[in-house]
GUTORBA-895593 format. One record per residue: residue in one letter; x, y, z of N, C-alpha, C, O in turn. Coordinates in steps of 0.2 Angstrom, whole numbers, padded with zeros to 4 digits, always signed. Layout:
GUTORBA-895593
aXYZXYZXYZXYZ ...
//
This chain:
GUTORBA-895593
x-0065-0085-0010-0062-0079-0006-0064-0073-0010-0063-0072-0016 x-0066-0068-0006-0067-0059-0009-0060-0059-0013-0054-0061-0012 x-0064-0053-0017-0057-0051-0020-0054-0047-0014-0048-0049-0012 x-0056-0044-0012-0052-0040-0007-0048-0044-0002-0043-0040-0001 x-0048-0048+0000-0047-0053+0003-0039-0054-0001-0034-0052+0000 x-0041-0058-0007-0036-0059-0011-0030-0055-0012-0025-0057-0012 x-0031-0048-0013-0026-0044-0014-0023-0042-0008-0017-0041-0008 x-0027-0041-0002-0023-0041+0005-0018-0045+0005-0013-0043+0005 x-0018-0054+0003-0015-0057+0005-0010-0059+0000-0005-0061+0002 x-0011-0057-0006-0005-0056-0010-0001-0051-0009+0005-0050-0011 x-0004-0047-0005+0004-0041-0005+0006-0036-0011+0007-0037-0017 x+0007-0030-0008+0009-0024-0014+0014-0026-0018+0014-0024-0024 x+0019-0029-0016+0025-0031-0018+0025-0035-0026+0028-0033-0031 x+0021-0040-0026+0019-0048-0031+0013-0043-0034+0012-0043-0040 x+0008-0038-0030+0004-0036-0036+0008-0031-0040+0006-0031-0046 x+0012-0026-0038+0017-0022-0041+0020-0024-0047+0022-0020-0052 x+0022-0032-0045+0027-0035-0051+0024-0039-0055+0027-0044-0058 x+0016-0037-0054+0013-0038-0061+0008-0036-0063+0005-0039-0068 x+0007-0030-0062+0004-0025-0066+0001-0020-0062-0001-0014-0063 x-0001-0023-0055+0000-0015-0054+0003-0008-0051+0009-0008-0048 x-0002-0002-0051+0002+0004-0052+0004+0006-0046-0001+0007-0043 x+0011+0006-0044+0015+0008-0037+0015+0017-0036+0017+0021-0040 x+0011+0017-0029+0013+0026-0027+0018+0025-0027+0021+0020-0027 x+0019+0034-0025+0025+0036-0025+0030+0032-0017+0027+0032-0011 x+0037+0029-0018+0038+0029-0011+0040+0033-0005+0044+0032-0001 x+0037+0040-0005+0037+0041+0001+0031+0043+0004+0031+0048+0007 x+0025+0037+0004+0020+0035+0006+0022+0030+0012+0027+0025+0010 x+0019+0030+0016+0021+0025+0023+0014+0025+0028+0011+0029+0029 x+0013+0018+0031+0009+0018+0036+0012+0022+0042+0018+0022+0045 x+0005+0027+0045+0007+0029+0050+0006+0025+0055+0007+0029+0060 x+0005+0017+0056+0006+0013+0062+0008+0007+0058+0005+0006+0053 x+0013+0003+0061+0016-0003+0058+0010-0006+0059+0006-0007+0064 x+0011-0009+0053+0008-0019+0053+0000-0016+0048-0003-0020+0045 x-0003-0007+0046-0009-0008+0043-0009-0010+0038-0003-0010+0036 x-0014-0012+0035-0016-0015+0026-0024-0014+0027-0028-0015+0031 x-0025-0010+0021-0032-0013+0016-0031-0014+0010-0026-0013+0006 x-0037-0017+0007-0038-0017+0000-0045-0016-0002-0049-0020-0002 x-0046-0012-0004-0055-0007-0004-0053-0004-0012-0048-0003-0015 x-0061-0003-0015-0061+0002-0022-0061+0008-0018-0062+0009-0012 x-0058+0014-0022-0053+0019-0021-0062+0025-0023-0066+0025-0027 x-0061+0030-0017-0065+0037-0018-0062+0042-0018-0060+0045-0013 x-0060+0044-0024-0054+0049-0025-0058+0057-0022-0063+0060-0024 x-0053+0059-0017-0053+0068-0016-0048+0071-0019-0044+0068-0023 x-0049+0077-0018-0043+0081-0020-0047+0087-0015-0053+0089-0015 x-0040+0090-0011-0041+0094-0008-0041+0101-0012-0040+0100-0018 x-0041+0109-0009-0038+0113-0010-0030+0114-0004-0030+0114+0002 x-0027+0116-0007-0022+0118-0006-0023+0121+0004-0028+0125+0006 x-0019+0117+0009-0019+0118+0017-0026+0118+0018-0027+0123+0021 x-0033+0114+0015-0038+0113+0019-0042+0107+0017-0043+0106+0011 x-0044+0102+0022-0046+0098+0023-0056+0098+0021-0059+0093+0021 x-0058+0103+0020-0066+0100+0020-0068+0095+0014-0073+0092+0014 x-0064+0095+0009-0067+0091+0004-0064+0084+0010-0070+0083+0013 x-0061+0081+0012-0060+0074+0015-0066+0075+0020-0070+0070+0019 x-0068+0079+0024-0074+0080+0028-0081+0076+0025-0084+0071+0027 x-0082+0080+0017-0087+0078+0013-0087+0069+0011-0092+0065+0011 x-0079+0067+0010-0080+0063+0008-0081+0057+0013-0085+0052+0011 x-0079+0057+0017-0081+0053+0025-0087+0053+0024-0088+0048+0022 x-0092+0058+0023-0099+0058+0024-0103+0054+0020-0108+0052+0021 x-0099+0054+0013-0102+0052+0008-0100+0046+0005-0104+0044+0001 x-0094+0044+0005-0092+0036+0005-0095+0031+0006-0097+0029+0011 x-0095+0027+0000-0100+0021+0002-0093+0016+0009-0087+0015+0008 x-0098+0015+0013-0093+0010+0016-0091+0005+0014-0095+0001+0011 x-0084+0004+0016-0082-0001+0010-0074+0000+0006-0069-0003+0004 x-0077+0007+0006-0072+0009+0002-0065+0014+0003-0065+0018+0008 x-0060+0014-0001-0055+0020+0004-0054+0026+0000-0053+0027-0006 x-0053+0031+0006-0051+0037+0002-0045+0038-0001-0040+0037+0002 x-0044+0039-0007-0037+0042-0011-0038+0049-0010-0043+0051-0010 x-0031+0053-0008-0035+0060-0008-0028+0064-0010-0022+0063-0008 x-0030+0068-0015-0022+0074-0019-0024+0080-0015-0029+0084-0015 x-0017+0080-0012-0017+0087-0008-0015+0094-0013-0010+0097-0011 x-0016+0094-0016-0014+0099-0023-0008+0101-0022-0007+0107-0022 x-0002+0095-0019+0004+0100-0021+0007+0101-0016+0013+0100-0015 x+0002+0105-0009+0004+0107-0003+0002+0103+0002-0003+0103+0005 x+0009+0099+0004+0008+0094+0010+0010+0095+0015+0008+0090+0019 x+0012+0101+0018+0014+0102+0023+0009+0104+0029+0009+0110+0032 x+0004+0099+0030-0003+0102+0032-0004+0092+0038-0002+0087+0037 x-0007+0095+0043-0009+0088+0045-0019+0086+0043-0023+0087+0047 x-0019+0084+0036-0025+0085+0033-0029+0080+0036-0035+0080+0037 x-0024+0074+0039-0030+0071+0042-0027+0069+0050-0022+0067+0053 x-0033+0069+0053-0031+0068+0060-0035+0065+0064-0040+0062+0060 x-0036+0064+0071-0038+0059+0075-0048+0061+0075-0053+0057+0076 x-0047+0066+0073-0056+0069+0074-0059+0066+0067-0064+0064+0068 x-0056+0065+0059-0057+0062+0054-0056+0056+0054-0060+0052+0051 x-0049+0053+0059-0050+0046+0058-0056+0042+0063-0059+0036+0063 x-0056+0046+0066-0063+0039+0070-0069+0042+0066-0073+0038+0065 x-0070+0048+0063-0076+0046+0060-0077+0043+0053-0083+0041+0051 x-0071+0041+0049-0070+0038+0045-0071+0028+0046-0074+0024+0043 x-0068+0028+0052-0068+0021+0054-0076+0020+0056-0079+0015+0052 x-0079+0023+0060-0087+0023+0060-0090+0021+0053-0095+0018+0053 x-0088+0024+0048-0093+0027+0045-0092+0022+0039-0095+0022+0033 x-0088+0015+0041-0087+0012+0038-0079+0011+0032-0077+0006+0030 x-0076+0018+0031-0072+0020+0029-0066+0013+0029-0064+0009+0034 x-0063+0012+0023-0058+0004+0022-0051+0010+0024-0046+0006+0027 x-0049+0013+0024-0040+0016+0025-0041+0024+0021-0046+0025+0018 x-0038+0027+0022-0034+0032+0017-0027+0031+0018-0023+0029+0022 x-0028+0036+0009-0020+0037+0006-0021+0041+0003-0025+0043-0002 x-0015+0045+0007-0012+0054+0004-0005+0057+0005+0000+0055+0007 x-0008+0062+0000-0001+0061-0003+0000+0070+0001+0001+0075-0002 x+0001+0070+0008+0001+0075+0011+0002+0070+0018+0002+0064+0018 x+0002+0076+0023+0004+0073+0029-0001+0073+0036-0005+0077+0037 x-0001+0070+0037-0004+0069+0045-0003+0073+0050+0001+0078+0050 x-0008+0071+0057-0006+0072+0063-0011+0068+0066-0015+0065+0063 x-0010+0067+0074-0012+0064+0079-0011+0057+0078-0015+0053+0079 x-0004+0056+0076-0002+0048+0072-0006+0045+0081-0012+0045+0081 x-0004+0043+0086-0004+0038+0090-0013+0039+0092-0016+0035+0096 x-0017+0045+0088-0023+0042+0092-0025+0038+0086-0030+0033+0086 x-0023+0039+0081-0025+0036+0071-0024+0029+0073-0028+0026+0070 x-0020+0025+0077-0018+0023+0078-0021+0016+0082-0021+0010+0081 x-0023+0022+0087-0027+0018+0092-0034+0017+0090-0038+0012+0092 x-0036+0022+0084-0042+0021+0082-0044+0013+0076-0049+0010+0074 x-0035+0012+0075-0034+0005+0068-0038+0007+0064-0043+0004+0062 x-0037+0014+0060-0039+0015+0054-0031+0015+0051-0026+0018+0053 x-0032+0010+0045-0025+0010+0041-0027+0017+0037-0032+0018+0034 x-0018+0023+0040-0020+0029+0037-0012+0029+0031-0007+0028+0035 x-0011+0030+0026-0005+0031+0023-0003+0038+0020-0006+0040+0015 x+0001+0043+0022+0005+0049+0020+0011+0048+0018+0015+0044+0016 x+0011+0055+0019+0021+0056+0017+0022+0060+0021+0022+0065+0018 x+0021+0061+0028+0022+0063+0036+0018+0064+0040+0012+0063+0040 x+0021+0066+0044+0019+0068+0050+0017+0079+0051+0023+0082+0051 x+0013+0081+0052+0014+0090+0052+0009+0089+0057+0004+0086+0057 x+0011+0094+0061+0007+0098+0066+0004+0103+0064-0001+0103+0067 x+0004+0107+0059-0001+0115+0056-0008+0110+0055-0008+0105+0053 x-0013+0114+0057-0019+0109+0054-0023+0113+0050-0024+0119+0052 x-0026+0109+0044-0029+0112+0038-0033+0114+0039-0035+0112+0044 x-0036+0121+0036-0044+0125+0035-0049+0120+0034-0047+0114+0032 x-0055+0121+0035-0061+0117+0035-0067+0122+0031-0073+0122+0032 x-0063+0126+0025-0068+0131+0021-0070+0132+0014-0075+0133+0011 x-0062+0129+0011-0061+0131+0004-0065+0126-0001-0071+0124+0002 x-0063+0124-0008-0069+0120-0009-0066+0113-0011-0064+0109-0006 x-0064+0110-0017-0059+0103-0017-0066+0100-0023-0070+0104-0025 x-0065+0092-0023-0070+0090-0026-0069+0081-0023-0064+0078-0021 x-0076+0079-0023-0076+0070-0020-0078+0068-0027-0081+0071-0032 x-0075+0059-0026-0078+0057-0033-0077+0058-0040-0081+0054-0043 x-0073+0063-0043-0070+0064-0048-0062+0062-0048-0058+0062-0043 x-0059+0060-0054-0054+0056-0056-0048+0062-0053-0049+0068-0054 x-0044+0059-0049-0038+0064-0047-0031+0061-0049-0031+0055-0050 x-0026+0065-0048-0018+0060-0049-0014+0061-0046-0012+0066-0044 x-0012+0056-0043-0008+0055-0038-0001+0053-0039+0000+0050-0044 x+0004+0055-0035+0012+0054-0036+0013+0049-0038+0010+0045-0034 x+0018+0045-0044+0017+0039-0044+0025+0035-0044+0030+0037-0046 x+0025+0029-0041+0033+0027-0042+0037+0024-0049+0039+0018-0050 x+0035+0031-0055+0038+0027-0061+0037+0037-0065+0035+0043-0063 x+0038+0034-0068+0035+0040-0074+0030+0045-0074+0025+0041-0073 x+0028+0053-0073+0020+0053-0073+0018+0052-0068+0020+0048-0063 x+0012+0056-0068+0009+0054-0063+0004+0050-0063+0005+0046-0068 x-0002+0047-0059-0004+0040-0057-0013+0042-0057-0015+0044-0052 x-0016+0041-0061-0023+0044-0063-0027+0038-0057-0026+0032-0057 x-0028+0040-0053-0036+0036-0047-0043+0037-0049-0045+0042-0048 x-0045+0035-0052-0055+0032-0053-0059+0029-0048-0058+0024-0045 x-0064+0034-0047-0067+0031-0039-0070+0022-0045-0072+0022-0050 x-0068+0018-0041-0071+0010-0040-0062+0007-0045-0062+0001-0047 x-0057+0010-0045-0050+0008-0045-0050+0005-0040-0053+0006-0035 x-0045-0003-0040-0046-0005-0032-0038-0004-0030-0034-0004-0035 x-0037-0001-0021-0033+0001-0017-0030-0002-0014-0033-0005-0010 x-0021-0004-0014-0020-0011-0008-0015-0009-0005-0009-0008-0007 x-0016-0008+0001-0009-0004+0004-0006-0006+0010-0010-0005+0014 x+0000-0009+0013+0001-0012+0017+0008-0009+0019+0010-0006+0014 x+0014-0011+0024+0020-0010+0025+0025-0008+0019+0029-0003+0019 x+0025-0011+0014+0027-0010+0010+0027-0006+0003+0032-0006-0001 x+0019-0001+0003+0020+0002-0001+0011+0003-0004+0006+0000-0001 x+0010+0006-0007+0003+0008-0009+0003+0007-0018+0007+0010-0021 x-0002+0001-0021-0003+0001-0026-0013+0001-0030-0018-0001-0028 x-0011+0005-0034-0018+0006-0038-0019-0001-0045-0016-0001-0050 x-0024-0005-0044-0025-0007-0050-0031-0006-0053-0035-0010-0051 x-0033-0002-0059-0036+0001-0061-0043-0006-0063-0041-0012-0065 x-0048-0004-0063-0053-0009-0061-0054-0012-0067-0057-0017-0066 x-0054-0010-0074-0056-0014-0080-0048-0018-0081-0046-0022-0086 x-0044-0018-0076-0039-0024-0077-0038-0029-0071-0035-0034-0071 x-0040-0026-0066-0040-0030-0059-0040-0037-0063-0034-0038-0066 x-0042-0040-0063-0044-0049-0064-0038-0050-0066-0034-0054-0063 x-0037-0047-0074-0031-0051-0077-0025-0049-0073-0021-0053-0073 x-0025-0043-0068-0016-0043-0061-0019-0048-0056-0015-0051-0054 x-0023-0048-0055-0024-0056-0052-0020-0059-0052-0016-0060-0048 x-0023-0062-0058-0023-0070-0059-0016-0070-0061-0013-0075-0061 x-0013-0065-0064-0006-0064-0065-0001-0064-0058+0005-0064-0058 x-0004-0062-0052-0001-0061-0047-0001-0068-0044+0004-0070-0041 x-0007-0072-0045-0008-0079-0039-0002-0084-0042+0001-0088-0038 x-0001-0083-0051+0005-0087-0054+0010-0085-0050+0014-0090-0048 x+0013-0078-0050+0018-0077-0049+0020-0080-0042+0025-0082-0041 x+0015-0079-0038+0016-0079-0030+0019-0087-0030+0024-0088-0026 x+0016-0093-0034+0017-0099-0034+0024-0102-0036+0027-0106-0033 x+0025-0098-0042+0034-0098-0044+0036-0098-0039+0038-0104-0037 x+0037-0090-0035+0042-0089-0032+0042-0093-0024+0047-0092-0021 x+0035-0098-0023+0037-0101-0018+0040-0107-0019+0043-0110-0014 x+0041-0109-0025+0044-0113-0029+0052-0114-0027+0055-0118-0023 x+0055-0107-0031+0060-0105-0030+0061-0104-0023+0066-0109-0021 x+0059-0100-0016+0060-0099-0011+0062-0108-0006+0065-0108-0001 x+0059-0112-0009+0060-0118-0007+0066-0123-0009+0069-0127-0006 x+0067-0121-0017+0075-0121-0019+0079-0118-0013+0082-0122-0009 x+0079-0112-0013+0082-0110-0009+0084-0110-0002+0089-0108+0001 x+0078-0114+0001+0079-0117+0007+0084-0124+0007+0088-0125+0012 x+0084-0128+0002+0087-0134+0000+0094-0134-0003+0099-0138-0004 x+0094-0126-0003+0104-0125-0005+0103-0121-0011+0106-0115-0011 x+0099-0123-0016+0101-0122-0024+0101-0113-0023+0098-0110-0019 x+0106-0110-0028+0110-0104-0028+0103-0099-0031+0100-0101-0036 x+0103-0094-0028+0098-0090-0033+0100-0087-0042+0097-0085-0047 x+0107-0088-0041+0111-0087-0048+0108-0092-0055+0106-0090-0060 x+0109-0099-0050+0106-0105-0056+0099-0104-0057+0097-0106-0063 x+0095-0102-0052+0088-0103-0050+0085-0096-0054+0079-0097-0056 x+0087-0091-0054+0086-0085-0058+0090-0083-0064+0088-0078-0067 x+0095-0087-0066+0097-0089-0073+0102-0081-0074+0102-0077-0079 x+0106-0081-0067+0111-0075-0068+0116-0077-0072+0119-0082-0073 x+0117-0068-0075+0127-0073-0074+0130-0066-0072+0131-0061-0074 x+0132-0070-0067+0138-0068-0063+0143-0063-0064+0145-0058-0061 x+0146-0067-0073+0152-0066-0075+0154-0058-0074+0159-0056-0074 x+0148-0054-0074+0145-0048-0077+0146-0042-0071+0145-0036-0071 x+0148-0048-0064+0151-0043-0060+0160-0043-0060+0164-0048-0060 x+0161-0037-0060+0168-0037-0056+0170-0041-0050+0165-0041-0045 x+0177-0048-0049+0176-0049-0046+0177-0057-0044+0181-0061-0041 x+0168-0060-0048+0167-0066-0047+0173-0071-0048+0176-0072-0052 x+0173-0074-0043+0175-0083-0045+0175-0088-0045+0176-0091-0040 x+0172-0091-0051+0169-0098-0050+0171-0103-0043+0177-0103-0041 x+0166-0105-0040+0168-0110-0037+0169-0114-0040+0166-0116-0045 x+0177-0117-0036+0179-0125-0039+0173-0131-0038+0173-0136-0041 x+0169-0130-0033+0168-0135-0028+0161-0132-0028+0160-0126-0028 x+0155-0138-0028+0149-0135-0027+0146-0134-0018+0144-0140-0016 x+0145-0131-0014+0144-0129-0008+0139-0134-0005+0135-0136-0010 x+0139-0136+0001+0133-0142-0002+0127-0137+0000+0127-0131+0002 x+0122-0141-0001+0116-0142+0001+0113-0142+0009+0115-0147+0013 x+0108-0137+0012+0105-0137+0017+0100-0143+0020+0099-0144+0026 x+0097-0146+0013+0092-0147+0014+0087-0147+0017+0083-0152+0019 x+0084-0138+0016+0078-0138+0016+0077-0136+0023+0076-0130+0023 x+0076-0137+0028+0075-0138+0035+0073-0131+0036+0076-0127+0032 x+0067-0129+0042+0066-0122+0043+0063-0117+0038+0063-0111+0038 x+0059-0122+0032+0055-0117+0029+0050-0113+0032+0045-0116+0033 x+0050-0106+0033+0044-0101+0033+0038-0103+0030+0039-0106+0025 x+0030-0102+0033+0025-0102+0032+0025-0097+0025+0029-0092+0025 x+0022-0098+0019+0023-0098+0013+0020-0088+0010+0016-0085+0012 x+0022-0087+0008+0021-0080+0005+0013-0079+0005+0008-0082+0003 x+0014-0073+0008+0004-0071+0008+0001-0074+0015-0003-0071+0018 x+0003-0080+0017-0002-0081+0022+0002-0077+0029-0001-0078+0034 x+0008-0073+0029+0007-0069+0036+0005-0063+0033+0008-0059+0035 x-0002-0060+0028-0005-0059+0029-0014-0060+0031-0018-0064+0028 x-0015-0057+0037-0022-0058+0040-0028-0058+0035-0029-0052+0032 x-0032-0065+0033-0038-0064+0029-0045-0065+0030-0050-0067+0026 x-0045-0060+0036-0051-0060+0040-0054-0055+0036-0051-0050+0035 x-0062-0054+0033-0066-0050+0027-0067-0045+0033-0066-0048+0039 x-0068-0038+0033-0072-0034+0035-0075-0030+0028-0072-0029+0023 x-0083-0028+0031-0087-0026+0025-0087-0027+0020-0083-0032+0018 x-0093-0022+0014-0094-0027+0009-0090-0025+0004-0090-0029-0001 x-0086-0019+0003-0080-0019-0004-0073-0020-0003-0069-0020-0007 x-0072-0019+0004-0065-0018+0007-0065-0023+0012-0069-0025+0015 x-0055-0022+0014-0053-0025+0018-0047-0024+0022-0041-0025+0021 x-0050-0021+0030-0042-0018+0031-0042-0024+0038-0046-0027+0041 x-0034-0023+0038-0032-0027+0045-0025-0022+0048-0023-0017+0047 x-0024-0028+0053-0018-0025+0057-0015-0032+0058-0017-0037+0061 x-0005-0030+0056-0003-0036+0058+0004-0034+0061+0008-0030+0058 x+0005-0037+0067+0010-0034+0071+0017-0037+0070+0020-0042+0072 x+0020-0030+0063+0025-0032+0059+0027-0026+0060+0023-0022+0058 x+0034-0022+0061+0035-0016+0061+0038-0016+0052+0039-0021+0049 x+0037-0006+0050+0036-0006+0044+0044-0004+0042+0048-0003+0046 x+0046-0004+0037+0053-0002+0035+0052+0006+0033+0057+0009+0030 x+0047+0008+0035+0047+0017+0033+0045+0019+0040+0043+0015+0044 x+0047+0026+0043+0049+0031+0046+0042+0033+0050+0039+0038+0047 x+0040+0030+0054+0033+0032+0060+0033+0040+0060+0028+0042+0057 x+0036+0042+0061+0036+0050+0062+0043+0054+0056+0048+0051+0054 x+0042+0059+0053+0046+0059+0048+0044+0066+0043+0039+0067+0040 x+0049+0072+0041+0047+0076+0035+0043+0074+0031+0044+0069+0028 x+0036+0078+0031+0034+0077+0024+0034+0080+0018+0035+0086+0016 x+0033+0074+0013+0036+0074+0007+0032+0080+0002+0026+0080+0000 x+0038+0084+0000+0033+0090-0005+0032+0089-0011+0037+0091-0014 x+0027+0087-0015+0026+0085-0022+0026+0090-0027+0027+0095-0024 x+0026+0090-0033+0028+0094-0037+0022+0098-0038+0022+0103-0042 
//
C-alpha cells in the first residue's frame, strides 16, 4: 500500500497520538466526508490577496497539496470556486488554510478537499506578492507555531489536519499502524463487556463520587462489533504523491461559520 494510502486510512486522530503535528482546531472541512494525505507546498499569502495560491496551482507538482499562511489576515475568501477547479485539474491533492473561503457549495461540488477556518464573502486582490515553496508557519494545536516544508507529508480529514514532517514520517508510521492495533484490541474488549477502567488501568478513586460496584455487571458478549478502525476510510490511490477522497460522513465542525483570526 502507498504511503499515502496508509495515512488516509489511519486517520488524523491515531497519527496525532503519535507524533504527529496537529493544526490549529479551528480548521474544518468545507464539505463533509473530505480527506487527503499528499507532501505539503507551502504558500504564504500577503495580507487580503490571493496571487501567491494562483502561482502555486500553476506550479505544483501534481500530487501534492497546498499549505497556505494567510499572514494573519483571514477574513478574506482566499480561495474560491475559480481556484478550486483549477487546482483539481491541475492535479492539486486538497488545501489547508489558515483563512477562509467562499463559494463552499461549488468547492464542493468540484471534490476538492479544501480545509479553513470559515467561510467570508470579501474576495482577495490578485496583485501583491506572497512567496511558493519556502518553509511557512502555520497555527498550531499546542504550543508555538507549526513550521510546513514543501515535501512535509499533509493528512486531513473530518477530524482535523495533521503535519508530519518528512525526515520522521516512517518512524509515526509505524508507531501509528501499532497503536491502531492496541486499540482494536481494546475496542473489542469493550464490545464483550470488559470496563474501559480495567482495560486502561484507571483509577476511578480519583473522581468525586465513585462507588465500587458490589457486583460485576455481566458481560455483552461481544455481538455487533463495527468494521475495524481505518477501514471506513476510503483506499482508492489517486496520483503519484497524494491521496484524496470523499466519504459520506458529516463532520463535527461548522459547514458555514466566523472565521478564525490568527494572531
Amino acid at each position: 500500500m502507498a504511503l499515502a494510502d496508509t495515512l488516509t486510512a489511519a486517520g488524523t486522530v491515531a497519527l496525532a497520538r503519535c507524533g504527529g503535528r496537529p493544526f490549529g482546531a479551528h480548521l474544518f472541512s468545507v464539505w463533509p466526508g473530505a480527506a487527503f494525505a499528499a507532501t505539503a507546498f507551502p504558500v504564504r499569502c500577503t495580507p487580503g490577496d490571493n496571487l501567491a495560491i494562483h502561482v502555486a496551482v500553476a506550479q505544483a507538482p501534481p500530487g501534492s497539496a497546498l499549505v497556505v499562511d494567510v499572514a494573519g489576515e483571514t477574513e478574506y475568501g482566499y480561495v474560491d470556486e475559480i481556484l478550486a477547479v483549477a487546482a483539481r485539474t491541475r492535479g492539486v491533492e486538497g488545501i489547508v488554510l489558515d483563512g477562509c473561503v467562499r463559494d463552499i457549495a461549488a468547492i464542493a461540488r468540484c471534490a476538492l478537499p479544501v480545509f479553513g477556518a470559515g467561510v467570508a464573502v470579501r474576495e482577495a486582490a490578485h496583485e501583491a506578492g506572497g512567496s511558493v515553496g519556502r518553509q511557512i508557519s502555520m497555527t498550531a494545536g499546542g504550543p508555538g507555531p507549526l513550521p510546513v516544508r514543501r515535501g512535509d507529508w499533509i493528512v486531513a480529514d473530518d477530524d482535523g489536519v495533521v503535519c508530519l514532517p518528512r525526515a520522521q514520517a516512517s518512524s509515526i508510521v509505524a508507531r501509528t499502524l501499532d497503536s491502531i492495533s492496541r486499540e482494536r484490541e481494546i475496542i473489542d474488549a469493550v464490545y464483550a463487556g470488559e470496563s474501559t477502567l480495567d482495560l486502561l488501568g484507571l483509577d476511578p478513586s480519583r473522581v468525586a463520587g465513585w462507588e465500587e460496584e458490589a457486583e460485576p455487571r455481566p458481560r455483552l458478549g461481544g455481538a455487533g462489533r463495527p468494521r475495524p478502525l481505518g477501514a471506513r476510510r476510503d483506499t482508492a490511490a489517486r496520483g503519484t504523491e497524494g491521496h484524496s477522497t470523499s466519504r459520506p460522513r458529516m463532520s463535527s465542525r461548522p459547514v458555514v461559520g466566523e472565521g478564525h483570526r490568527g494572531d
